[in-house]
DRENDO-1510 file (C-alpha; in Angstrom, 1 decimal, always signed):
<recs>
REC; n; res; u; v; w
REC; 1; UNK; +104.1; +111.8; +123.5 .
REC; 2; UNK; +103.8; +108.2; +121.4 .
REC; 3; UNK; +102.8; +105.3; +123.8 .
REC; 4; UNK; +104.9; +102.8; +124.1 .
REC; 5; UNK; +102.8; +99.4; +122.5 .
REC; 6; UNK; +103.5; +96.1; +123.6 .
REC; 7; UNK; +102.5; +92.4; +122.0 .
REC; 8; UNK; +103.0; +88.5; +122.6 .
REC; 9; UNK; +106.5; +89.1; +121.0 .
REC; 10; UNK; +107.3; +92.9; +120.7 .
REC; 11; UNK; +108.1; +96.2; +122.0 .
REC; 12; UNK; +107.3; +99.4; +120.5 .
REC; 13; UNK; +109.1; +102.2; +121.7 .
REC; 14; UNK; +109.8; +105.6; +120.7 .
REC; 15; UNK; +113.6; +105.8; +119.3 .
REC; 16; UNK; +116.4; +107.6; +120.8 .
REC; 17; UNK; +119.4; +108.9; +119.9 .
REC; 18; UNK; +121.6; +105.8; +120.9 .
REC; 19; UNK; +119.2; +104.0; +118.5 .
REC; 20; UNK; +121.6; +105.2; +115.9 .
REC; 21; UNK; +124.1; +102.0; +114.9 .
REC; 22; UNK; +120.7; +99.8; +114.8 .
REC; 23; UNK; +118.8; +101.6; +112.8 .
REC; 24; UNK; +121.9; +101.9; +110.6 .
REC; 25; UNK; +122.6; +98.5; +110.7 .
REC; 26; UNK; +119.0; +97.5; +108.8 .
REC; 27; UNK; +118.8; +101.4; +106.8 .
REC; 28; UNK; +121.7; +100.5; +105.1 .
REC; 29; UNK; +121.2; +97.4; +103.5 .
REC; 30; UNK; +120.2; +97.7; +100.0 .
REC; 31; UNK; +118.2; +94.7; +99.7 .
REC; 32; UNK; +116.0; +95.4; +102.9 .
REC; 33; UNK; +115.3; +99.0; +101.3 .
REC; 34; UNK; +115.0; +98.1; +97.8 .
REC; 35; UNK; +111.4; +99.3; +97.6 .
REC; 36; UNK; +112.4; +101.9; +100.6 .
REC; 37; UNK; +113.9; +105.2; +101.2 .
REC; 38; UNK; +117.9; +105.0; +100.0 .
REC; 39; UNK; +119.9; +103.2; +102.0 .
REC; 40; UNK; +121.6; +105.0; +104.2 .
REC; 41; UNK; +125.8; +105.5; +103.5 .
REC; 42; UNK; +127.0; +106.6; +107.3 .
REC; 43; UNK; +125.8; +106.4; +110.6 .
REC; 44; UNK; +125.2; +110.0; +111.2 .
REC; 45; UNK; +122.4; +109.9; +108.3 .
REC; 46; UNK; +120.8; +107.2; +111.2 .
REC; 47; UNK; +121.1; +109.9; +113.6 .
REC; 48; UNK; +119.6; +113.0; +111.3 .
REC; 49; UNK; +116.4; +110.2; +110.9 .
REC; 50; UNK; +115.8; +109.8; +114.2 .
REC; 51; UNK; +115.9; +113.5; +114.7 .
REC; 52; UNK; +113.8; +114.2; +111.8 .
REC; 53; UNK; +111.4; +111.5; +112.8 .
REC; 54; UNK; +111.1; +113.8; +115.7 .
REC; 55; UNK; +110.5; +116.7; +113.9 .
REC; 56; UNK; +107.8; +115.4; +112.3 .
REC; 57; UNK; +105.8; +114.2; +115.2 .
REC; 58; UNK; +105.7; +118.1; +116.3 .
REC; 59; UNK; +104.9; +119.5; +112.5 .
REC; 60; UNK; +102.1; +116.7; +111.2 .
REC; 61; UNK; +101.9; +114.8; +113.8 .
REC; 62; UNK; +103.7; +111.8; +113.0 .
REC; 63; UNK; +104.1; +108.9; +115.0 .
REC; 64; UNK; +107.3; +106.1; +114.3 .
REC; 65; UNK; +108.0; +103.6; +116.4 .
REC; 66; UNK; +111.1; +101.6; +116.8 .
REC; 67; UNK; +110.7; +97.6; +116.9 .
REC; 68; UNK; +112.4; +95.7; +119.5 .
REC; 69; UNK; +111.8; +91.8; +120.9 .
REC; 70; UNK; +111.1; +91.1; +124.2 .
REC; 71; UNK; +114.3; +91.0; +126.4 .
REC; 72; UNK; +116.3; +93.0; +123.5 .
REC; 73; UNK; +115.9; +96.7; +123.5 .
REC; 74; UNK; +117.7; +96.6; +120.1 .
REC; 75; UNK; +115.7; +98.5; +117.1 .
REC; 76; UNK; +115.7; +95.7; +114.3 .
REC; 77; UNK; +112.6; +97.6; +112.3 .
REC; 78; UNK; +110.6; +100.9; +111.9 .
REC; 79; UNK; +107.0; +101.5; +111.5 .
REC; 80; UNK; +104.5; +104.0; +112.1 .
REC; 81; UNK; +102.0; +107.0; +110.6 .
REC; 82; UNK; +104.5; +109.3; +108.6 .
REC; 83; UNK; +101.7; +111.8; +108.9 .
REC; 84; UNK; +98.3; +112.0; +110.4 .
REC; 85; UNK; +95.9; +114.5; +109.8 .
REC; 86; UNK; +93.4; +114.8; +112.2 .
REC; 87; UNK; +90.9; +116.8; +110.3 .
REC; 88; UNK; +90.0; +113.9; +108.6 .
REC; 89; UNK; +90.9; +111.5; +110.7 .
REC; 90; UNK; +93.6; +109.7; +108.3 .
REC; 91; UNK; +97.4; +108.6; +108.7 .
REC; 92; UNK; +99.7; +106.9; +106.3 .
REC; 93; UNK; +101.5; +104.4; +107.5 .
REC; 94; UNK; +105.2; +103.4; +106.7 .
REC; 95; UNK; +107.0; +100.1; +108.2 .
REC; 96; UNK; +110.6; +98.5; +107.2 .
REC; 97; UNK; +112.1; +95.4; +109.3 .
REC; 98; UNK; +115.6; +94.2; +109.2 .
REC; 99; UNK; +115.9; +91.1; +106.9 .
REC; 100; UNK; +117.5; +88.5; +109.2 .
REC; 101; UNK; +113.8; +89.2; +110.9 .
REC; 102; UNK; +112.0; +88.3; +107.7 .
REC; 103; UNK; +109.3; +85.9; +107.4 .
REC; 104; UNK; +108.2; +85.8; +110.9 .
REC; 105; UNK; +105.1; +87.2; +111.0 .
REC; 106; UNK; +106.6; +89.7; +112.9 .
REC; 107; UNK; +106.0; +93.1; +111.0 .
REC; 108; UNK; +102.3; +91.8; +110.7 .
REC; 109; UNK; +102.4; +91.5; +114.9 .
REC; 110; UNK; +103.4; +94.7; +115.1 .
REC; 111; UNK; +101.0; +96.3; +112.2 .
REC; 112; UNK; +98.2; +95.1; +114.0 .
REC; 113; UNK; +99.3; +96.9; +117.3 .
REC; 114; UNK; +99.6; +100.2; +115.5 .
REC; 115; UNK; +96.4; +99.4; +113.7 .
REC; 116; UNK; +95.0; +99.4; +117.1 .
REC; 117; UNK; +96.2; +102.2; +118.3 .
REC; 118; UNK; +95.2; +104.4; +115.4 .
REC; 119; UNK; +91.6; +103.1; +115.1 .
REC; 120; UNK; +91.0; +102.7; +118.8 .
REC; 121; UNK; +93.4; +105.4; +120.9 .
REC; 122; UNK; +93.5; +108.2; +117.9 .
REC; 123; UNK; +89.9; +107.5; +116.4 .
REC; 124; UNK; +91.3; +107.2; +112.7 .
REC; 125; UNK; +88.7; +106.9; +110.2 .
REC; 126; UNK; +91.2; +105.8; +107.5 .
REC; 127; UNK; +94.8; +104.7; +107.1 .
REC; 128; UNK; +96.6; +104.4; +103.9 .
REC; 129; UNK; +99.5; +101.9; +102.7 .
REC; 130; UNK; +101.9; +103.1; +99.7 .
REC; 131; UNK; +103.7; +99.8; +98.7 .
REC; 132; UNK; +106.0; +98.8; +95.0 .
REC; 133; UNK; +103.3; +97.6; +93.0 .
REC; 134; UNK; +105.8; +94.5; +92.4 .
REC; 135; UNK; +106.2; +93.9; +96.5 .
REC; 136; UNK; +104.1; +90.9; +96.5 .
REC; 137; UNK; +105.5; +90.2; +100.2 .
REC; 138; UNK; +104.1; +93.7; +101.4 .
REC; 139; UNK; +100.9; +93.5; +99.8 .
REC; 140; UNK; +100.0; +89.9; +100.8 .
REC; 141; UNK; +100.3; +91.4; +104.5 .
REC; 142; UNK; +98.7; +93.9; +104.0 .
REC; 143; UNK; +95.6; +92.2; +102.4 .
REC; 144; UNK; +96.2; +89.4; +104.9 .
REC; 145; UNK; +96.0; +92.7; +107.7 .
REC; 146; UNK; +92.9; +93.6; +106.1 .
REC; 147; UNK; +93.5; +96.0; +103.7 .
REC; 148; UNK; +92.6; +96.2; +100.2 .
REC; 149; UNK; +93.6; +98.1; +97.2 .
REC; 150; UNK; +92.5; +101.7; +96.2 .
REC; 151; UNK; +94.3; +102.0; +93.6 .
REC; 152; UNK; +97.5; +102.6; +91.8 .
REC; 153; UNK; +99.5; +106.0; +91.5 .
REC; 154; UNK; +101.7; +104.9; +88.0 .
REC; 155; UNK; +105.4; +105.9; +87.5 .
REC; 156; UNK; +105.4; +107.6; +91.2 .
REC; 157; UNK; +108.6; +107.5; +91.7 .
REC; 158; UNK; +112.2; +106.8; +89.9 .
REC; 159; UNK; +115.1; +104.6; +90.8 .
REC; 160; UNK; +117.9; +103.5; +89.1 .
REC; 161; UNK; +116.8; +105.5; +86.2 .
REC; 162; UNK; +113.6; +103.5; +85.9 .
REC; 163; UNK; +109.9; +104.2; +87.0 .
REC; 164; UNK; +108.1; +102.7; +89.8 .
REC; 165; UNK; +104.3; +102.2; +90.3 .
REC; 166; UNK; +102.7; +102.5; +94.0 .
REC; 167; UNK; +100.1; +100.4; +95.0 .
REC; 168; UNK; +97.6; +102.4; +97.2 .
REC; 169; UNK; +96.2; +100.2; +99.7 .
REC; 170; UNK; +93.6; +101.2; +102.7 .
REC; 171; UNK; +92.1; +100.1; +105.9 .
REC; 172; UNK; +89.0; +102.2; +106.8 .
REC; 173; UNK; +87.3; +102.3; +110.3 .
REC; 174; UNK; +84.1; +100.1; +109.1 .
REC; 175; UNK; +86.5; +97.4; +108.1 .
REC; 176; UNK; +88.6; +97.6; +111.3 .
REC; 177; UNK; +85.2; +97.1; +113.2 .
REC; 178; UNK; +82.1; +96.5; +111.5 .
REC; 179; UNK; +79.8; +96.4; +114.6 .
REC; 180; UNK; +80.7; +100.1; +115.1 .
REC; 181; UNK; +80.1; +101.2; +111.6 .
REC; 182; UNK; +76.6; +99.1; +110.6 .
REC; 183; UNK; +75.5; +101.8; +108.8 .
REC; 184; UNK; +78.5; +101.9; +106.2 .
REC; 185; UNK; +78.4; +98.9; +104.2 .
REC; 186; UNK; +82.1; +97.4; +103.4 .
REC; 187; UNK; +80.4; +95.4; +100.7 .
REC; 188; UNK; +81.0; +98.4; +98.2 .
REC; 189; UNK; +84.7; +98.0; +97.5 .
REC; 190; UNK; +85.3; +95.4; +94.4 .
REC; 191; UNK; +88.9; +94.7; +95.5 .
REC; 192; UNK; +87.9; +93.8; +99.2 .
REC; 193; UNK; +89.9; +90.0; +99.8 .
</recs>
């Protein structure tokens, strides 16, 4: 079951099937998934993510979360731990917002929900970030979330017939909450904001 997660300005709820035309509606547009998955061509591609979201809360334990406003149940972004492994107490986390929501802090609002719920709720001990390594809007968040960068995995991936470095940034559970972790020193990471 993924809980439902609430702030000053947002709903997170687990999507639905009827979710389908608004998660289209942002998954399609190319500029809003430049440094995404492909934009998606037809609505029934909307549908097959929702369902395969699904399918990967059952097989690795994933958790997505559609984002909705207060007072408008309508998914205008997606976020969430594409996979968690609780062995080691780790997730990676993934998170896309429809443009005309751009710039309002609000991805950052809802970060720092699911942030809470993963250090808090499912006791992670680390949670990784895979951004472009040219994303500068996604990795001033996430440094401004607390995160800072691991490293770099160069040429990871190809579009448009060109290579793509990914910027590896991490939050660990000492940095979340120092008083809980005095013994492990956060001092020892050079990129640390």
């Amino acid at each position: 079951m993924i809980t439902v997660l609430e702030t000053e300005r947002l709903v997170l709820r687990p999507l639905v099937a009827s979710d389908a035309t608004a998660l289209f509606a942002f998954r399609s547009d190319p500029i809003e998934q430049r440094w995404n998955d492909a934009p998606l061509t037809e609505e029934s591609q909307a549908g097959e993510l929702i369902d395969r979201l699904a399918a990967e809360h059952h097989t690795v334990g994933a958790l997505h979360w559609g984002l909705t406003l207060h007072g408008d149940d309508t998914v205008r972004g997606l976020l969430g731990y594409n996979e968690v492994v609780a062995s080691d107490a780790r997730a990676a986390l993934g998170y896309d917002l429809a443009r005309p929501l751009w710039g309002r802090g609000l991805m950052s609002e809802a970060l720092r929900a699911v942030l809470d719920h993963g250090f808090d709720d499912l006791q992670l001990n680390r949670v990784e970030a895979h951004t472009n390594d040219v994303n500068a809007p996604s990795i001033r968040m996430l440094r401004r979330l607390g995160f800072w960068r691991e490293g770099t995995f160069h040429e990871r991936f190809r579009e448009n017939g060109e290579y793509h470095d990914v910027a590896l940034f991490v939050m660990l559970a000492r940095d979340r909450h120092p008083h809980r972790h005095p013994d492990r020193h956060p001092d020892r990471h050079p990129d640390r904001p």
